[in-house]
N, C-alpha and C positions, 0 to 999 in steps of 0.2 A: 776933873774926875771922869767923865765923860769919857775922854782921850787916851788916858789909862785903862779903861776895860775896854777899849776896842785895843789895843795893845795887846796886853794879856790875853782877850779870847783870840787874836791872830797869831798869840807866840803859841797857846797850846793847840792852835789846829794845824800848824807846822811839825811841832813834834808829834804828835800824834801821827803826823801822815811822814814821819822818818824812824818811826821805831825802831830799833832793833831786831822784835820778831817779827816783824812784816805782817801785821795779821793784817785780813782784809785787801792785801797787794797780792795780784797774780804776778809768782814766778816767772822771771821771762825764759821760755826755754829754747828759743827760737836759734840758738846757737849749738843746738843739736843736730849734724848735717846729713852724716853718711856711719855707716852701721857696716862692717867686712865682718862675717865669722868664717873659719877656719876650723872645721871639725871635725877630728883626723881619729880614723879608726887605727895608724899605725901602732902592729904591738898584740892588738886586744885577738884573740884566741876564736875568734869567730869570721867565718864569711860573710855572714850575712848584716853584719855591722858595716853603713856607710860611710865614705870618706862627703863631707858636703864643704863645698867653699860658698857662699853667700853672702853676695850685696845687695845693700838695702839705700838705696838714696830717700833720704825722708824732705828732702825740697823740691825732688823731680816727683814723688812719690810714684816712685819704680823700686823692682826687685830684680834679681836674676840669680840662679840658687845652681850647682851645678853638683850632682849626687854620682859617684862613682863606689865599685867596690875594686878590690883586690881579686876577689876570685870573678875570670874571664863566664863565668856562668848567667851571671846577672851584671845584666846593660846597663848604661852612663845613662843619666837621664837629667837633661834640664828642664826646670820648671821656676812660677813664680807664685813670688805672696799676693795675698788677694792685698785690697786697698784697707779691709778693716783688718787685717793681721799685721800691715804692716803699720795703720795709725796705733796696734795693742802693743806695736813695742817700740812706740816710741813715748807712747804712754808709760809703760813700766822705763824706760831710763829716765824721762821726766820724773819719776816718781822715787827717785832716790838723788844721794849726792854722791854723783860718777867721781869726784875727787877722790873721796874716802876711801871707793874702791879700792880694796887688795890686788893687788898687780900681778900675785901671783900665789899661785892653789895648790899643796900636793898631797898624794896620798902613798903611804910607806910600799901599800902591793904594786904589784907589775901587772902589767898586760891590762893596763888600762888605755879607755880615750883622752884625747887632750883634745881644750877647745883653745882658739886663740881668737880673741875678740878686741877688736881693733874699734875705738867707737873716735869719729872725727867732730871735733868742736870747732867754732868757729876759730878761735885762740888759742887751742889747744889737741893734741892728741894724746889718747889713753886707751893703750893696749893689756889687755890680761892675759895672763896664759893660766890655762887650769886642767890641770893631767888629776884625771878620773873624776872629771865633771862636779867639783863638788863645791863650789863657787859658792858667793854671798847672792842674795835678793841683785838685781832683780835676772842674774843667769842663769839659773833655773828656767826659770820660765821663758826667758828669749831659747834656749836650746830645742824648748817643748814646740815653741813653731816654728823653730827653722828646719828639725826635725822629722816633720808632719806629714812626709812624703814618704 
């Protein structure tokens, strides 16, 4: 008898610790490597709208962000993420499932921007393009900091 419920409480702490919904397991997300945005004002009806190409290495935890415009008026300017903006967006793609991702965003007007967001996984690569920014969670808010400049 004995023998049997050490049995039984060993098969249900097994299951318990393979559920399905993972409760209580931290997601591994550490296959999250490097972050490219491409975010292009060609098109959109303004000067003062930037062109930004920006990488984000989240293993080196570096940035390098490179802001140009069309009109020779206002200057090319490089700059980088601080170390907490860059760990808040690797926070927000941890905080969704990059799979799911829509690959692709559009909206019917013209003379919008387009973002192209390249996100590199250990196993995988997934690029979005989204013409006039209007993207699911979490590209919203990645554009709000890469933007910020």
């Amino acid at each position: 008898m004995r023998s049997f419920q050490v049995i039984f409480i060993s098969i249900n702490i097994l299951l318990s610790c393979h559920s399905p919904d993972n409760k209580g397991v931290k997601k591994d997300t550490s296959d999250i490597l490097r972050l490219e945005m491409k975010l292009s004002a060609f098109g959109v009806e303004s000067d003062e709208v930037p062109n930004i190409d920006a990488y984000i290495d989240f293993k080196k935890d570096s940035s390098h962000c490179n802001k140009s415009y069309y009109n020779p008026k206002y200057a090319d300017t490089v700059y980088c993420l601080t170390k907490p903006e860059i760990q808040h967006l690797l926070n927000l793609l941890e905080g969704v499932d990059l799979r799911t991702l829509k690959r692709q965003y559009t909206d019917s007007s013209s003379d919008l921007p387009t973002s192209t967001t390249i996100i590199y996984l250990a196993t995988d690569t997934i690029a979005v393009v989204d013409y006039g920014l209007i993207g699911d969670r979490p590209l919203p808010d990645l554009y709000k900091i890469v933007y910020k400049k």
